[in-house]
Structure formats: structure tokens, C-alpha cells
PyMOL commands that place a pseudoatom at each C-alpha (Angstrom):
pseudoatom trace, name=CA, resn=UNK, resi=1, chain=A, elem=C, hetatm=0, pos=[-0.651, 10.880, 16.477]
pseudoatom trace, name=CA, resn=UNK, resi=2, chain=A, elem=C, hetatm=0, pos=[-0.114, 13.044, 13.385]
pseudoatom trace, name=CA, resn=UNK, resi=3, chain=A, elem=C, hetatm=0, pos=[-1.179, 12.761, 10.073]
pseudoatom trace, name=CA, resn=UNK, resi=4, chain=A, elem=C, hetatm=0, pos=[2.194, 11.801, 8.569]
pseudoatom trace, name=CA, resn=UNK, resi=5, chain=A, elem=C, hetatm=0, pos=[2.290, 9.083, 11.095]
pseudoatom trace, name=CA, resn=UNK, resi=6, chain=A, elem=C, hetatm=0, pos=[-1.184, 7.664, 10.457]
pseudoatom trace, name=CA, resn=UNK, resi=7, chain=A, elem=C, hetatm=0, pos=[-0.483, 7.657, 6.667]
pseudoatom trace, name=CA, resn=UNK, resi=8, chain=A, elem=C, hetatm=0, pos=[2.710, 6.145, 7.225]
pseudoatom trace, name=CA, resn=UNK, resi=9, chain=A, elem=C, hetatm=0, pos=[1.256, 3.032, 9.485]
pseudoatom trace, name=CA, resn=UNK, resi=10, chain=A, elem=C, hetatm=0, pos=[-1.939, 2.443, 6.302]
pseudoatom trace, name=CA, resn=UNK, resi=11, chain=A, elem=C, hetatm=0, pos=[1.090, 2.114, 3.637]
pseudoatom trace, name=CA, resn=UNK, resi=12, chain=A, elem=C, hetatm=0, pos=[2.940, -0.272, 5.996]
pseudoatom trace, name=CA, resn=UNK, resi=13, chain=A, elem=C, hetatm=0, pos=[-0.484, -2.157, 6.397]
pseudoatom trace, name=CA, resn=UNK, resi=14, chain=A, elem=C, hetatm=0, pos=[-0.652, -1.621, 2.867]
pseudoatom trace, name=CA, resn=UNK, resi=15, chain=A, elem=C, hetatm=0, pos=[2.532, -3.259, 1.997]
pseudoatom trace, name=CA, resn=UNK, resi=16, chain=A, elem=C, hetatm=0, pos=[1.312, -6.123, 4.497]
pseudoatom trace, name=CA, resn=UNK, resi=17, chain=A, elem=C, hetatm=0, pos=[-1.520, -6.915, 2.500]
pseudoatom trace, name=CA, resn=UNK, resi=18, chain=A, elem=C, hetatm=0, pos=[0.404, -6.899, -0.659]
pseudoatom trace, name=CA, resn=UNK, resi=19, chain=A, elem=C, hetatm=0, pos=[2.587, -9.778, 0.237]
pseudoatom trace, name=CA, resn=UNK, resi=20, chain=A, elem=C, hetatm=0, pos=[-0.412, -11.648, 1.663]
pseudoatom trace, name=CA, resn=UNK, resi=21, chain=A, elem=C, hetatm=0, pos=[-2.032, -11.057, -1.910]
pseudoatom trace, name=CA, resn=UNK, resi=22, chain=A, elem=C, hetatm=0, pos=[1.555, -12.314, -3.717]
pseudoatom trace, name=CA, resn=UNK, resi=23, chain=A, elem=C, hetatm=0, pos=[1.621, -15.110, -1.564]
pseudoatom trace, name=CA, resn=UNK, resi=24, chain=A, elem=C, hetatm=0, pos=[-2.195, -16.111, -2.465]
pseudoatom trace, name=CA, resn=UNK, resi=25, chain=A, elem=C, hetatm=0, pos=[-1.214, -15.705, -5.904]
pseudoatom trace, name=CA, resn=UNK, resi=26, chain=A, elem=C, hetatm=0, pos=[1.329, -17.913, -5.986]
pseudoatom trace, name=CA, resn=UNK, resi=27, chain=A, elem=C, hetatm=0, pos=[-0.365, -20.817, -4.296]
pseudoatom trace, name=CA, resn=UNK, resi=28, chain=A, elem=C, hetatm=0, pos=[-3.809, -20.207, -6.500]
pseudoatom trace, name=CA, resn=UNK, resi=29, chain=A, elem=C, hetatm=0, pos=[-4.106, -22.503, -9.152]
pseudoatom trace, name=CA, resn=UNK, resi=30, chain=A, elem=C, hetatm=0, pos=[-7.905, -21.772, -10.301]
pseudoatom trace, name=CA, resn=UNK, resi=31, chain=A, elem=C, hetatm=0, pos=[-7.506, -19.394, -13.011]
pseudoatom trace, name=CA, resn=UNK, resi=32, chain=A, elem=C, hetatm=0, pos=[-10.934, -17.344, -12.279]
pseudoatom trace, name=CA, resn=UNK, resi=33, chain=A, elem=C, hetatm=0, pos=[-9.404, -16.628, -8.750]
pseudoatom trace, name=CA, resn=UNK, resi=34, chain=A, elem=C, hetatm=0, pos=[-5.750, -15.799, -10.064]
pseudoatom trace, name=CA, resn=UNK, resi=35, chain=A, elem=C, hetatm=0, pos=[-7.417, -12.874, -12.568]
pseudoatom trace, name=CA, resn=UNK, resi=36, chain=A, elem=C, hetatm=0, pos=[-9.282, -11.747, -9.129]
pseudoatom trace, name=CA, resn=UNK, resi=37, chain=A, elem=C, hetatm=0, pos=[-6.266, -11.940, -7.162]
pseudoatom trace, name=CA, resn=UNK, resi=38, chain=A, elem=C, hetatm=0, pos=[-4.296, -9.967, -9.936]
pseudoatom trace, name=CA, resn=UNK, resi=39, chain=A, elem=C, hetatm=0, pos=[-7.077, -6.977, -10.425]
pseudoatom trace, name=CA, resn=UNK, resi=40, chain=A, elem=C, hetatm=0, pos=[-6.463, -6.698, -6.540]
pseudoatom trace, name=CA, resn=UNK, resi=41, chain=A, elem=C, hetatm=0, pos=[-3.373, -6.247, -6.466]
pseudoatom trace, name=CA, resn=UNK, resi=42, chain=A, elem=C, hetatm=0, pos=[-3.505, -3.879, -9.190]
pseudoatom trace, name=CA, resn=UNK, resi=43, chain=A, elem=C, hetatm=0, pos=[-5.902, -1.999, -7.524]
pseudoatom trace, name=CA, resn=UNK, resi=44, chain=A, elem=C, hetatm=0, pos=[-4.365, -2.324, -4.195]
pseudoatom trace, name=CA, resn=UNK, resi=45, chain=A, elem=C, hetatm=0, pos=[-0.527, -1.209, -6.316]
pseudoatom trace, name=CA, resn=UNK, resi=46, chain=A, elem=C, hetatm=0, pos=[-2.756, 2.655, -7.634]
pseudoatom trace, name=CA, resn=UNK, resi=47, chain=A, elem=C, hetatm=0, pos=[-4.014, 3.095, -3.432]
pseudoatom trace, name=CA, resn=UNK, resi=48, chain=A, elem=C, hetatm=0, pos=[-0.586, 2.612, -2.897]
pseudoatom trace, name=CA, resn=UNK, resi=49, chain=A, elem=C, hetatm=0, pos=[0.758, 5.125, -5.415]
pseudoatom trace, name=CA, resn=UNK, resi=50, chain=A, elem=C, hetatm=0, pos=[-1.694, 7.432, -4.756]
pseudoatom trace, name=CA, resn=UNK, resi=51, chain=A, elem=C, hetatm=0, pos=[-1.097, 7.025, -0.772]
pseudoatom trace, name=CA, resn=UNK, resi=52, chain=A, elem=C, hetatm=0, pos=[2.604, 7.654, -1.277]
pseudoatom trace, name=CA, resn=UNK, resi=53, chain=A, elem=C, hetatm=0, pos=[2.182, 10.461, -3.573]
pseudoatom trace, name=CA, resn=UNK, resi=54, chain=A, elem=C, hetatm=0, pos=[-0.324, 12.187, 0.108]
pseudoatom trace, name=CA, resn=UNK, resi=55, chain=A, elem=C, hetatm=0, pos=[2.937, 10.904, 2.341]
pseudoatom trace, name=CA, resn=UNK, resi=56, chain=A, elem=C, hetatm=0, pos=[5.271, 13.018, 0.316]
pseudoatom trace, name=CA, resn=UNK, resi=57, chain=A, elem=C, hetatm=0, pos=[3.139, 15.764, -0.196]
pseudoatom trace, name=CA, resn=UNK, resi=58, chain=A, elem=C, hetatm=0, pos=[2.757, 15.781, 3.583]
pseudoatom trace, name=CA, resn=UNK, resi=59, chain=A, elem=C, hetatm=0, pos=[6.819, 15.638, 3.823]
pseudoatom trace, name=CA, resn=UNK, resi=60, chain=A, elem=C, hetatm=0, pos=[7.066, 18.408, 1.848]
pseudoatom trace, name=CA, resn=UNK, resi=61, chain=A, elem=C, hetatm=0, pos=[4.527, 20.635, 3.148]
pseudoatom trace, name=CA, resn=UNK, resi=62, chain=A, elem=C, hetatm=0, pos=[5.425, 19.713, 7.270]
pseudoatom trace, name=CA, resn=UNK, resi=63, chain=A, elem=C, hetatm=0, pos=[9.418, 19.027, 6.775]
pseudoatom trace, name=CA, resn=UNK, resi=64, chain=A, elem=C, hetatm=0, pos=[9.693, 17.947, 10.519]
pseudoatom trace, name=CA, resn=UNK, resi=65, chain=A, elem=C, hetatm=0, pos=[7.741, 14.723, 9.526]
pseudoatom trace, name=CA, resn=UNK, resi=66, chain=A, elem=C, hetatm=0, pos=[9.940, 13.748, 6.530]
pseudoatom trace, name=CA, resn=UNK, resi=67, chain=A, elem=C, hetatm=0, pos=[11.339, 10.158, 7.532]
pseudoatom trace, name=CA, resn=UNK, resi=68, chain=A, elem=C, hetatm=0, pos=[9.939, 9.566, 10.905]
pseudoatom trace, name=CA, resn=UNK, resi=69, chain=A, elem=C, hetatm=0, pos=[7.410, 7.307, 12.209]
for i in range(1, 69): cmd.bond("trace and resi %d" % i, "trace and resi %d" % (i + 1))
show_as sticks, trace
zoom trace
């Protein structure tokens, strides 16, 4: 398994995790828990960013791994 393909699957488990945390949010009604569902997902939104900024840094330094799995 390459690089490119590991960092790949953690932002799809990423994005996973996101809509389980959107999902949370919109069924949470105690406001303490909303503002610690919100910083995580903020949090989890800058992994994400910086992830994706590795995976196309990756891309651009090994071309053969741009777009595949």
C-alpha cells in the first residue's frame, strides 16, 4: 500500500467522521455539547485541510498516484 493510498483512505475516514459529527449536531439540543460538537468539527475541518494539502503535495511530487485509490 503506498503512501498516497493510505492518505487517501484517513481523508475518506475523515469525511466519515464529519458527517457522523453533523449528524450529532443536528440532533444535540444541550447547548454545552453543541459548542463541543462545533470546536470538533472545526478542528476535525483544519486536519482535513491540512491532510489534503499532504495528498496533493504527494500528487504532485509522485504524478502516477494523482487520482487513484
Amino acid at each position: 500500500m503506498t503512501v498516497a493510498t493510505r492518505l487517501k483512505e484517513t481523508m475518506a475516514a475523515l469525511k466519515g467522521a464529519r458527517a457522523s459529527l453533523d449528524i450529532y449536531r443536528q440532533q444535540e439540543r444541550n447547548t454545552r455539547e453543541l459548542d463541543q460538537l462545533n470546536r470538533a468539527v472545526l478542528e476535525l475541518r483544519n486536519i482535513m485541510q491540512d491532510l489534503d494539502r499532504r495528498i496533493k503535495s504527494v500528487e504532485f511530487e509522485e504524478p502516477q498516484y494523482k487520482g487513484k485509490q
